[in-house]
N, C-alpha and C positions, 0 to 999 in steps of 0.2 A: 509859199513854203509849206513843207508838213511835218508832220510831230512823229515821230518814230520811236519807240517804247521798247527797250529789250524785256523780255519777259522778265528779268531779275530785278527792272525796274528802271536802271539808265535812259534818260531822254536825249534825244536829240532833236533838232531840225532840219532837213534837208530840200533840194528843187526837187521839185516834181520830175519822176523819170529815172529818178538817182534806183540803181540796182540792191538786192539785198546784200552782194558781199560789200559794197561800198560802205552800205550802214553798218555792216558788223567791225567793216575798217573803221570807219571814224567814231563807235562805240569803244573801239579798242580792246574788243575781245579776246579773252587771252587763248592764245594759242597753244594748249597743253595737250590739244587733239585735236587733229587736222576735220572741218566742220565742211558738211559737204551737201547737206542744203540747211531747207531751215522751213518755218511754219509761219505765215501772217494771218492773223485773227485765226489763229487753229488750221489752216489750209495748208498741205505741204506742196512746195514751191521749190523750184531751180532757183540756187544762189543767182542765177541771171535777172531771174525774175525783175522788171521795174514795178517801183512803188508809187502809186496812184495818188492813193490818199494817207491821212492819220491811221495809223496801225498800232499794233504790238508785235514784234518778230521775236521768234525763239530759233537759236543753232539746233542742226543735229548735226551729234559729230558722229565720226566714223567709228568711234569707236561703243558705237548704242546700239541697242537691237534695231533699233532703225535706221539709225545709218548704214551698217549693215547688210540689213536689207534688201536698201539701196544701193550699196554698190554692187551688191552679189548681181543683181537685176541691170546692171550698167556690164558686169562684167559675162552677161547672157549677150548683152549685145556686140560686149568686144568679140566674144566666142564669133557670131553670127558671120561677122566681118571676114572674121579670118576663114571660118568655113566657104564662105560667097567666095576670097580672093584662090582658094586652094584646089575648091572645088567648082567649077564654072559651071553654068549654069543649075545647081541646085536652088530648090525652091525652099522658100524659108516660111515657116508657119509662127509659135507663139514659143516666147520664151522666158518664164517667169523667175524669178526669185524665188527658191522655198524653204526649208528650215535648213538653215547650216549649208547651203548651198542653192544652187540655179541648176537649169535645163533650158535645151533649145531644141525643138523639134524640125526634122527636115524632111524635105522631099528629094530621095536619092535614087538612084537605079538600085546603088549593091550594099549593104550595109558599112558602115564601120569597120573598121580593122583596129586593134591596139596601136599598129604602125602608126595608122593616119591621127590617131587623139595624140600621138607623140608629138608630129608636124604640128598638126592645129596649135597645140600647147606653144610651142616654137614661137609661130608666127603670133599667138596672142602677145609672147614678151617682149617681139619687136614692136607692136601696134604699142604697147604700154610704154614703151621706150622715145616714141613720137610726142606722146602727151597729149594725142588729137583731146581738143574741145568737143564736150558733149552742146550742142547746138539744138535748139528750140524750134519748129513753123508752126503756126497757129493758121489753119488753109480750109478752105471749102471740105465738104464731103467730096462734092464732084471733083474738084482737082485731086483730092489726094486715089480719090476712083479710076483716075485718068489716068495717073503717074502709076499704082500699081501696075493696073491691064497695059500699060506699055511696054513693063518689066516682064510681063508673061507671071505674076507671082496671084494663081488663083485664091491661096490660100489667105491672102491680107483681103483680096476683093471680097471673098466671102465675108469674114469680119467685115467689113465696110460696108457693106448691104442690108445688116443689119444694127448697126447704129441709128437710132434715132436723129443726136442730135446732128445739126448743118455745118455744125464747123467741129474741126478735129486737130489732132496734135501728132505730128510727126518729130521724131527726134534724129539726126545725121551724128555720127564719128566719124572724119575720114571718107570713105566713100562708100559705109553702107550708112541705108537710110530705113528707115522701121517705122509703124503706129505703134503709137505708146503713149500712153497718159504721163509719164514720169511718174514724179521726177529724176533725175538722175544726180550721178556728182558731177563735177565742171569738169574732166577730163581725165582719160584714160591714164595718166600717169599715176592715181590715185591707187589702182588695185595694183597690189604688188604681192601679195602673195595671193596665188591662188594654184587648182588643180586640175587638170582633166579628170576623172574618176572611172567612169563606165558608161556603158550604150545598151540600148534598149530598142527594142520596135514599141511601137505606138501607136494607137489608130488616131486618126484625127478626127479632134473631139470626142474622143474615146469612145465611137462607138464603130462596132466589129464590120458593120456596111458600106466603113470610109475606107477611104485609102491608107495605108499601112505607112508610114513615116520611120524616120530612125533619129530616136532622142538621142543627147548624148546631158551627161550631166558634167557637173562640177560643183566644186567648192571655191569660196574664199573667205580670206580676211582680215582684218587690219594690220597683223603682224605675221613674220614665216614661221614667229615661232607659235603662236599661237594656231596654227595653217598646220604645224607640224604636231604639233598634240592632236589634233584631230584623227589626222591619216594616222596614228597610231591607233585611234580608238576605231576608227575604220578596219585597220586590220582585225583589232581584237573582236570587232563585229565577227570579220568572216569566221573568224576561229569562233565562234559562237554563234552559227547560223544555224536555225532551229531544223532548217532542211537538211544540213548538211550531219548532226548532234540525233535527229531522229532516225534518219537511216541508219547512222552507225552504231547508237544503242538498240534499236531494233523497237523504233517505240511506234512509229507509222508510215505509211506511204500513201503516194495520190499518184493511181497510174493512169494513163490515158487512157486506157482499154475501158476503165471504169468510170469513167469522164470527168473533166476539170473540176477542180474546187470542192472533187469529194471526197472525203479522209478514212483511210481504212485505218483502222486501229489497231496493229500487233499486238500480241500476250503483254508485254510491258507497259506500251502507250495504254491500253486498256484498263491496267491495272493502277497505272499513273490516277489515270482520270475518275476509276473508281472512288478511289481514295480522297481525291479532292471532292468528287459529288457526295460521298458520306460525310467529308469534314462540313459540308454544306448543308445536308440536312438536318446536321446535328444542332449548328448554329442556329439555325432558322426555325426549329424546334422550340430552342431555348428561348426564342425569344418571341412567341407567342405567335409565330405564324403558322397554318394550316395547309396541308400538300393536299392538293388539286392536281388533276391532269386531264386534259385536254383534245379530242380529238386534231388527226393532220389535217386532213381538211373540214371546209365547212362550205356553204351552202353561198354563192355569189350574192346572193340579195344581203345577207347578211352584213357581208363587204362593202356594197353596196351603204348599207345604210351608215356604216361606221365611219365611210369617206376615204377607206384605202383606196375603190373602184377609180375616185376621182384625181384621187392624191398619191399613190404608189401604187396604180397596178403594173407598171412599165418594171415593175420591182418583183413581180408577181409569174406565180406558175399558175395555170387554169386547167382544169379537164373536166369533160361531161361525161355525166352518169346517168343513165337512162332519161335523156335528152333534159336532165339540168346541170345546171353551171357550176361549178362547185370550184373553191380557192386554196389551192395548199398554203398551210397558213407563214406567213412569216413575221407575222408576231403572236402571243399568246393572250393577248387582252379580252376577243372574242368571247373564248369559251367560260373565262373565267368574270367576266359581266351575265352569263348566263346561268353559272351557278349561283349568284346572290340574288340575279332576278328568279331562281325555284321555290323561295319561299317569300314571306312577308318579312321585313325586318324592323327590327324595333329601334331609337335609339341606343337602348343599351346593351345590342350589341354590336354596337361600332365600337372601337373599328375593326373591322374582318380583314385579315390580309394573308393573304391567297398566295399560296408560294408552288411552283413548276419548273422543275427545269425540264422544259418543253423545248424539240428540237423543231428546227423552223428551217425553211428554206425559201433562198433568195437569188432573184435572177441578177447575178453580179458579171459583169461584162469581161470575158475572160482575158482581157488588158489589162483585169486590176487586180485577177486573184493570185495570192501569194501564200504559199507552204499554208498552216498552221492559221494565220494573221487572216486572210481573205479569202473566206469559201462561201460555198452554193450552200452548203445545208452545214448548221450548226445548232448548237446548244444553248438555252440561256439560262442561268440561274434566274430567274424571270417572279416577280411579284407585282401584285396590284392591292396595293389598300385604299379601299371604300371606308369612310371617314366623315363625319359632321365637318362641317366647316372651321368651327372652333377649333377642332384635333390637326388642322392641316400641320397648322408649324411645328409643333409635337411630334409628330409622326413623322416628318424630315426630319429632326432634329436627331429621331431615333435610327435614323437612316445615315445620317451622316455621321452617328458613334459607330455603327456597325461596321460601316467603311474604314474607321480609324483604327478600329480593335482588325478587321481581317487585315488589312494593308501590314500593319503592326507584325503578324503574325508569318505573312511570309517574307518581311523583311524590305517592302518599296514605301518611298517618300511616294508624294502624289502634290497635284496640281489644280486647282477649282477652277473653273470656267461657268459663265452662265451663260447660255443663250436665249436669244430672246425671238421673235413673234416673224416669221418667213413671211416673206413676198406668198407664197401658194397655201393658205391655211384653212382654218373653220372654225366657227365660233363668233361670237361679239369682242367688241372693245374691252365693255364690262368684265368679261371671263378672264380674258386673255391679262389685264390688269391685278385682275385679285388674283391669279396665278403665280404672277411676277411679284405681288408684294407677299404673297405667303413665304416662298423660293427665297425670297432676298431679306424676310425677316429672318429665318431661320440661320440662313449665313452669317449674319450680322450677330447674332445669337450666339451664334457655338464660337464666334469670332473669324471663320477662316479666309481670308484675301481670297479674292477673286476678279478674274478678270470678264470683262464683257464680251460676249461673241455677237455681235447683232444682224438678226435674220438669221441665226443658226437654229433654232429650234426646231420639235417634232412641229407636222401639219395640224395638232391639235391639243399641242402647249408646248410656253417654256420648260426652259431643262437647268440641272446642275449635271455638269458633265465631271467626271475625276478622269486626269490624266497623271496613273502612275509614273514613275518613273523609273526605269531597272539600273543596273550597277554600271550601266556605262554613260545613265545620266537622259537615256533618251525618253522621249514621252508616249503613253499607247493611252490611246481610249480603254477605260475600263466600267466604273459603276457611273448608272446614272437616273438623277431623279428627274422627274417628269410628273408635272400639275396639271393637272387634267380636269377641267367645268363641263368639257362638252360630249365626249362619251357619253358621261350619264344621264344629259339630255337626252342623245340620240334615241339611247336607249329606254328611257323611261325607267333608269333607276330611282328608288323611292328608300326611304325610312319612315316609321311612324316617332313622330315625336313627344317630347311630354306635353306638347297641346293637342294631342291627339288627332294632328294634320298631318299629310304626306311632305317630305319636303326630300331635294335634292340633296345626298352626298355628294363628294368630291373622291375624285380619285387622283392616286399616286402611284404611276409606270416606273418600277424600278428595276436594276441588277445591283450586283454585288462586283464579282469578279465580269460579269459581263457574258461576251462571246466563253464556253467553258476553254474553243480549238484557241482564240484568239490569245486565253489569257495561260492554256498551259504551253503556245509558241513562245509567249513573254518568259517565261515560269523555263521554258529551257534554255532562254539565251542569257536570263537574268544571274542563273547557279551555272552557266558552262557547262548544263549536263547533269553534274556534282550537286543533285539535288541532298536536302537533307535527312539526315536517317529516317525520319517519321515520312516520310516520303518517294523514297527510294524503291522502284521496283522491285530492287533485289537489296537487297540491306547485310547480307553474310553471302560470301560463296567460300567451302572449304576446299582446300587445297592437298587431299594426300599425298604422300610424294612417291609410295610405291603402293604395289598390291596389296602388301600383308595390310597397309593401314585403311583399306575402302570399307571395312566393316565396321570400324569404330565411325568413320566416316558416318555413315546412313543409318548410323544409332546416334549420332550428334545433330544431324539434320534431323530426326523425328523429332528429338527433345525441341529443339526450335520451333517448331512447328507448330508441336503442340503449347508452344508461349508464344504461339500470335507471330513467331518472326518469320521474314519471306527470305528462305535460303536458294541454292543453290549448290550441287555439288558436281566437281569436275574431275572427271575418273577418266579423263583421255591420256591416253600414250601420248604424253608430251613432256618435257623438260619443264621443271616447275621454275626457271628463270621464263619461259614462253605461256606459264600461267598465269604467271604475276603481272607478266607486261599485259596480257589481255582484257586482268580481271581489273586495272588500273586504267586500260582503254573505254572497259565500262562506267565507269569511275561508281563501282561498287564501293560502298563505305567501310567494309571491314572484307578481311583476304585472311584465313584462317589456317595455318599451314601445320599438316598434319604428317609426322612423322614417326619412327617408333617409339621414339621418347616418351611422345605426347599421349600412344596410343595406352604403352605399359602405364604410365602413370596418373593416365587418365585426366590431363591435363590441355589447355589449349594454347598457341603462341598467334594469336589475331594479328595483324599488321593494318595500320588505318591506312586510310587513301591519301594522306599526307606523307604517308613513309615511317611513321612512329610504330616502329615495334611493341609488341609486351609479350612477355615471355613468362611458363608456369601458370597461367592464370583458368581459376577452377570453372570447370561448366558453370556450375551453379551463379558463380559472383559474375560471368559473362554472358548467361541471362539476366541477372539484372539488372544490369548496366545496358544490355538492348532494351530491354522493358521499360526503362528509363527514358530515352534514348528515339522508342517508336512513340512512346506517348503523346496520342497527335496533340496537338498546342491548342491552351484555350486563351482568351484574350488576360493578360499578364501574365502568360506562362508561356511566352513566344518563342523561346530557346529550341 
């Protein structure tokens, strides 16, 4: 017999062979959520799974982010099924689980139709309605190599070719059959709410020299209504897609002609972005950092030496200049390890921290670039502080109030992550260690949860990642710190200290807001547009309603002007009900409507972009109430 431990502490004993859901039956686990696999000694396992030896098992139920999951990744392969039964002979590639939903990639002649995700959907709720058992083989490499190439499905033998180990895991529902590690739930009766969503092309293995695929995604999850809050929030995405909010306010475009992932800035986006790179300077002023800036390229050996050459040049633009190599840069650390190494440094003056928002560019594989969020060439609010060792957690510490005061300020929760030491890196054990416990003291320090990412880090350190979050709850990469031992090696960074020896600083690769494109696509989907006064391209547009009033007009727009405010004024032959709806299209903050009343008495009637009238109200007390109103935000002055 053996000893079987629910993680809460319950023992039992059972024969050898006995399955996990048997143990969690005769544990007599309550059933308050349908449990769809489970973990022994920490390993996650198919409820089928048999029990070997003495354990500890723990449920996941359906309704955990890991159950979840799981089923979203069960409910990739229901998709797969019903694709394979609808569409005959298509090739099926990989189909993963991903936040809030799953995708399955295919190999089709003609894309997708809306029609056919209808069908599909169809056919998934009859396959769900079967209840097929998700089934287990544990088979050779070679057999399971055999059974693909039988099937004609190139795309699983490729995977399979490259697996190391000899024995593998195929999983069957029904009559489709997949590689897949699990685990899964026990049977397709389980997903009951779920959705077709959208289709995509795809290159396989996302890169541009394979063959073109057609994803199709989806959602699910434990309940419809919960399935159904989503697809709301889905809509509300699209009514707030930053591509669709930048065209229409007239803030940027990425044309073809001018090639992928590169972002022209119109008068507005431009002045969007002004205004955030000044509220940037301003900060980063205050707080005792130094603006540097940086040549776009620099010299291949350079690269070379810092270990991009080895470690991201596939990431990398190159061109030669009178027959040398030279790297456009796509990060800004180079130039700015070259300005501390131009003179001698003392300890006392560490720490130096070196502030750029340096624009960089990145060979990003045109399958993944998106509006705003994922381009060739972008912007970083970009710092590096060189630092004694002693300063490190100090110096995070002051990195991660910065994060809390701007986050503050434009209104996002956020999220910590740490990642930790990649399979492809550089450096020693040593380094890479005292990295990690600088990183992780400082966390523990200012208090804030964090979860583990491991193997996520830069090629040459751990990182704290912040993942904001905007108003519909989603999460973006934003600021992030990064511990750095081995840079300053490479480079023969030096300070003299109070023993009058050379010894190594440490460095610290930071953002704030991050990408600037990344975080003002966030910044438009977050406000719907409806940015706030202090930020608003156009912050007043006046509205006359006839001729005789265009000249009091354009003596109220100088006075603005001249107090700092960004007006606008609209003198078209058009019907002022067809001005209001446009300047409300723009979602300008105040709509000023200028009539003869207003003009004789010198008076103005603003209208906000919620619809709140005021009426009689004097120039003077309606600049100062925008003076009020622009004053950009300092940290406890967020409003």
């Amino acid at each position: 017999m053996i000893k079987v431990t629910l993680d809460q502490g319950s023992t039992i004993t059972l024969a050898p062979g006995a399955t996990v859901a048997q143990a969690f039956e005769a544990l007599g686990l309550a059933k308050d959520a349908p449990v769809v696999a489970a973990r022994i000694n920490g390993d996650l396992v198919d409820l089928s799974q048999p029990l070997a030896g003495d354990c500890t098992i723990a449920p996941i139920r359906l309704d955990s982010p890991e159950g979840l999951e799981i089923m979203r990744h069960s409910a990739a392969h229901l998709m797969a099924e019903a694709v394979r039964d609808l569409f005959p002979g298509v090739k099926v590639a990989i189909g993963p689980a991903i936040e809030s939903g799953f995708y399955y990639d295919f190999g089709v002649p003609e894309p997708f139709t809306p029609e056919d995700l209808a069908k599909i959907e169809t056919h998934m709720a009859e396959l769900t309605t079967q209840d097929l058992p998700f089934r287990r083989d544990d088979i050779s490499r070679e057999q399971a190599l055999n059974y693909f190439r039988s099937e004609g499905e190139a795309f699983k033998v490729e995977l399979l070719e490259e697996i190391p180990q000899e024995k593998v895991s195929l999983y069957q529902q029904g009559n489709f059959i997949d590689l897949c590690r699990g685990p899964h739930i026990p049977s397709t009766g389980y997903i009951k709410a779920f959705k077709l969503t959208a289709t995509s092309g795809a290159y396989w293995r996302g890169d541009e020299r394979r063959p073109m695929l057609q994803r199709i995604y989806g959602t699910a999850f434990a309940t419809k209504a919960e399935l159904a809050r989503h697809l709301e929030l889905l809509e509300e995405a699209k009514r707030r897609d930053h591509r669709r909010l930048g065209r229409e306010l007239g803030l940027f475009s990425i044309e073809e002609e001018a090639g992928p992932g590169m972002v022209i800035y119109h008068p507005k986006g431009a002045l969007l972005r002004s205004l955030i790179e000044n509220f940037e300077r301003r900060e980063h002023l205050k707080r005792g950092y130094q603006m540097v800036m940086g040549p776009q390229m620099l010299k291949a050996d350079l690269w070379k030496r810092s270990g991009h050459w080895d470690n991201y040049r596939d990431h990398m633009y190159f061109t030669e200049v009178e027959g040398q190599m030279y790297g456009i840069k796509p990060m800004n650390c180079l130039a700015h390890m070259l300005i501390y190494k131009s003179q001698v440094r003392s300890y006392r003056d560490l720490p130096l921290r070196f502030f750029e928002l340096g624009t960089v560019l990145r060979h990003e594989r045109s399958g993944v670039l998106h509006g705003l969020t994922r381009v060739r060439q972008f912007t970083q609010d970009d710092a590096h502080i060189l630092c004694m060792p002693e300063q490190v957690e100090e110096e995070i510490l002051g990195v991660l109030k910065f994060v809390a005061e701007v986050m503050a300020i434009f209104g996002f929760d956020y999220e910590v992550e740490l990642s930790t030491r990649p399979e492809k890196s550089i450096g020693t054990d040593a380094e890479w260690e005292l990295a990690d416990t600088a990183l992780v003291g400082a966390l523990k320090t200012w208090g804030l949860p964090y979860d583990i990412c491991a193997g996520e880090g830069a090629f040459y350190g751990p990182k704290i990642d912040i993942k904001l979050k905007d108003a519909l709850q989603r999460r973006w990469q934003c600021a992030t710190i990064q511990c750095d031992f081995t840079l300053p090696e490479r480079f023969d960074l030096a300070y003299i200290g109070p023993d009058g020896e050379r010894h190594r600083p440490v460095m610290l690769h930071r953002v704030i807001l991050g990408s600037l494109e990344r975080f003002m696509g966030v910044l438009i989907e977050h406000f719907a547009g409806a940015f706030p006064v202090w930020l608003a391209p156009v912050q007043v547009i006046l509205l006359p309603i006839t001729d005789r009033t265009h000249a009091y007009a354009q003596e109220v727009a100088g006075l603005l002007r001249e107090a700092d405010i960004r007006v606008e004024v609209d003198t078209r032959q058009e019907t002022l009900r067809y001005k209001i709806r446009e300047a409300q299209g723009q979602k300008i903050p105040y709509m000023v409507i200028m009539g003869d009343r207003e003009a004789a008495d010198r008076t103005l009637a603003p209208r906000l972009r919620d619809g709140t009238e005021l009426k009689g109200v004097s120039l003077e007390d309606f600049i100062q109430r925008l003076r009020e109103e622009s004053r950009t935000p300092s940290p406890g002055n967020s409003s």
